[in-house]
N, C-alpha and C positions, 0 to 999 in steps of 0.2 A: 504494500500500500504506500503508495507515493505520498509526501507531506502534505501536501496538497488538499488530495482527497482524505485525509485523515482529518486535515482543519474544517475543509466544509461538513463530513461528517457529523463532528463535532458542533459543529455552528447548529446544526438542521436539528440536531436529536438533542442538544440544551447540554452537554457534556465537555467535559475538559479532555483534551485531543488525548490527553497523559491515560484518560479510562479508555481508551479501543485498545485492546489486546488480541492478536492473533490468536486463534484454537490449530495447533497441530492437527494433522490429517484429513480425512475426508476427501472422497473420490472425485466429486462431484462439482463440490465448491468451495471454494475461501471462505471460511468462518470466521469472526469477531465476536469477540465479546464486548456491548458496547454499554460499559458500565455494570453496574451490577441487577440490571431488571430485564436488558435487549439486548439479541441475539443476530448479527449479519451474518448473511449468506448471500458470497456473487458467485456466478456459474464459473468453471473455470478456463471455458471457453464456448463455443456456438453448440457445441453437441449437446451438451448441458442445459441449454435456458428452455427448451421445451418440458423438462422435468419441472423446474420452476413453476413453469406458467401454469402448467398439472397440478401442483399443489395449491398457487392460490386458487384453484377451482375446490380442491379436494376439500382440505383444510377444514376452511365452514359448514361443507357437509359432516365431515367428520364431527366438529363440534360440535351443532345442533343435534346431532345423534346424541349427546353426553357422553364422548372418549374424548379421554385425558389428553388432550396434547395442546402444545401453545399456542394462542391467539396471533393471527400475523397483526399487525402493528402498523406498519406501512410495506405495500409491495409497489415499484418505483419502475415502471417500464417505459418513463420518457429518455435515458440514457442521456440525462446533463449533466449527472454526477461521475456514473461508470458507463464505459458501451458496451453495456450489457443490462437487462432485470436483475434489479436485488430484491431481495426479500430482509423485511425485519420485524422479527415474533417475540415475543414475550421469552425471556430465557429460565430455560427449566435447571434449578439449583439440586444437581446430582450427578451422577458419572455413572454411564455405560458398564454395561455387567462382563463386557469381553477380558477382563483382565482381574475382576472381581470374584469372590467367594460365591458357590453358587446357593442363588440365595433359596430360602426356608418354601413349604408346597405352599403357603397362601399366596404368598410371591404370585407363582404361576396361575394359583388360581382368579385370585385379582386380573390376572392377562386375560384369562378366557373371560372373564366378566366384560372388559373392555371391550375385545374384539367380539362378541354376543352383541353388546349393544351396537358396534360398528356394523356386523352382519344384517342384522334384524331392524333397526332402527334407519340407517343413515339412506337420502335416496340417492339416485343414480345423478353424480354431477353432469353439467352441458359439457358434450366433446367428450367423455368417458368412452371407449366403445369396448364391446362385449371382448374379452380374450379367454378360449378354456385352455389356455395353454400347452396344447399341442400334443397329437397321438406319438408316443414312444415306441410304436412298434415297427416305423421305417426305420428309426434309430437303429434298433436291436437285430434291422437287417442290413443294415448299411456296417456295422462291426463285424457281422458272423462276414460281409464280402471281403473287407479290409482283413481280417485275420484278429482282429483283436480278442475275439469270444468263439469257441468252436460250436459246431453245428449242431450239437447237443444239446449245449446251453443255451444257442440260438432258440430252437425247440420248446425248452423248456420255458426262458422268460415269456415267447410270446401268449404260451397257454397259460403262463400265471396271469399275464395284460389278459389274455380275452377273459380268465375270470376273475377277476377283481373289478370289468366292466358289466358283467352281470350281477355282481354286488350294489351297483351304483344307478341308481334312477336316473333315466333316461332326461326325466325331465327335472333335474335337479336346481334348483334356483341359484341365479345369477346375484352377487350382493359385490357392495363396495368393501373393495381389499385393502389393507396397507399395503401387501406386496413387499415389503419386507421386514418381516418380525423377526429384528434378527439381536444380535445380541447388542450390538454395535447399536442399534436403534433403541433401544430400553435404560430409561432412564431412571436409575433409581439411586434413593436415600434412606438410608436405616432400614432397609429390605423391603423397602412401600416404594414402588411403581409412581414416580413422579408423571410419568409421561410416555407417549409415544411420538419418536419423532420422525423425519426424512420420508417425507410422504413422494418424493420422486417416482418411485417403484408401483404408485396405486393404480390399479385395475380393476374392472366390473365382470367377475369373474367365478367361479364354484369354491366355495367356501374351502372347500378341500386346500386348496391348493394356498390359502396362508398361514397354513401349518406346514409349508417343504422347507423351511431357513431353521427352525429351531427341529434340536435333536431328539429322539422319537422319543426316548424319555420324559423329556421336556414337555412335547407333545400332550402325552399322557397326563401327566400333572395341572395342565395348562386345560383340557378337557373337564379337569372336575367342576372347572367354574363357567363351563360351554353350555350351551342348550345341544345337546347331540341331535344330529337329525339321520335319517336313513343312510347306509353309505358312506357316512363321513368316514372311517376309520380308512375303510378301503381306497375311497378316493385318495385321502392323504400319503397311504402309501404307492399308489400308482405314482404321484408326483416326486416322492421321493426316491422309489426306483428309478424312472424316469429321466429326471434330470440328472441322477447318477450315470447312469448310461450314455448320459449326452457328455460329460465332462469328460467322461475315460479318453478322449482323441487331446484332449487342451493339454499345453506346454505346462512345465511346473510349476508352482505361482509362489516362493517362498518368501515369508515376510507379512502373507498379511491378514489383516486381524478376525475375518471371519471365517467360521470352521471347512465353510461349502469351497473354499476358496480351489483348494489342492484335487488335482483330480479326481483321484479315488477316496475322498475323504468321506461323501454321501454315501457311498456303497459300501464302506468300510462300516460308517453309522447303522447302517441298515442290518448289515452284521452281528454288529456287538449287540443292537438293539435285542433281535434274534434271540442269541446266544445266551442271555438275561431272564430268558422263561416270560415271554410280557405275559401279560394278565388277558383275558378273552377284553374285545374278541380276535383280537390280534394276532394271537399261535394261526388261527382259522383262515385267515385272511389267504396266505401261502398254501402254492398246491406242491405235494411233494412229485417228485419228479415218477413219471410214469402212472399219475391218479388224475 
């Protein structure tokens, strides 16, 4: 941030240039902290301001739903100050759980409370458009041609996909997603859920699939405090398979802070999840190979 733009900052939002502090990381955008109440966020280049302009849409639906997450404050798409949209929200006083203790089951249940009321409550914003996130079973035939999975296994995933889709209601209802509940996105303080944030990622999409970023444990825990509906388990783990199987081709990703990041991380999850004896109806979900 150029002095510059620090001063008029400062001028615009009633602060001394000395409170804008830069936030480390984040993929997306340049964060400040501007004082101790507002939160800036600029894109960090073109690819990025469409996510922006998604959130101020999302945001206040999300809000008006009653989930936790921060009021934008001012969002700024004349480009006098930056040439780019910024956004500036109300700032949530806690820290991301990716490097934290993991926290206690009301924790998670508190989560599914939010995303319930997100699911069931919030309606469909302007420009939102339907995504069910994509059949995995070209995937699972495009590895068996590449050599990454043999022909057996080929076989096999796609008869557990076709049944985990007769699990799942055809006509399954479309709701407003965050799109990524992810650890990096959970905002918390003294193990209470301040917030959700980075509404970039949100889609109007099957509930299933905003449970594919938290780990299937997590999942489960995060479920006690869900309204369950038909399907949901299984949809969830199609997505989770799924987009494991999609990452197996990606280069190595070391360094970064979220678990899905590394290729095999998701399928490795799916694994250990497994291997853990879950609880119904989840053993059930899985066909054993030759049933």
């Amino acid at each position: 941030m150029t002095p510059q733009l620090r001063a008029a900052l400062a001028t615009r939002y009633g602060l001394p240039a000395t409170a804008i502090h830069q936030v480390p990381g984040g993929v997306a955008n340049h964060a400040y902290t501007l004082g101790d109440d507002l939160f800036l966020r600029i894109p960090r280049n073109n690819q990025f301001e469409q996510d922006l302009l998604k959130e101020a849409a999302v945001i206040p639906a999300a809000r008006a739903a009653g989930v936790r997450t921060p009021a934008i404050v001012d969002f700024d798409t004349t480009r006098t100050l930056v040439d780019a949209p910024y956004m500036v929200s109300e700032r949530v006083h806690g820290t991301d759980l990716v490097d934290a203790a993991e926290p206690p089951a009301t924790f998670w249940q508190d989560l599914g409370n939010q995303l319930a009321l997100l699911h069931h409550q919030a309606e469909q914003p302007p420009g939102l458009e339907p995504d069910d996130g994509g059949d995995p079973r070209p995937t699972v035939d495009g590895l068996a041609s590449a050599g990454y999975v043999d022909s057996g296994t080929a076989t096999w995933l796609l008869a557990a996909f076709d049944h985990l889709q007769t699990l799942i209601p055809r006509n399954q209802p479309q709701v407003l997603l965050h799109g990524d509940v992810a650890l990096q996105n959970l905002m918390a303080h003294g193990n209470r859920l301040q917030g959700l944030v980075d509404w970039g990622d949100a889609a109007w999409g099957p509930p299933g699939m905003e449970f594919a970023k938290l780990q299937l444990d997590q999942v489960v825990a995060t479920l006690n405090g869900y309204h369950r509906s038909e399907g949901l388990e299984a949809s969830i783990l199609w997505f989770h398979l799924g987009w494991g199987l999609g990452n197996l081709t990606k280069s190595p990703q070391p360094g970064q802070r979220h678990w899905t990041a590394p290729p095999a991380s998701r399928l490795l999850g799916v694994l250990r999840f497994y291997a853990s004896s879950p609880p119904p109806p989840w053993a059930g979900l899985i066909k054993k190979p030759g049933h």
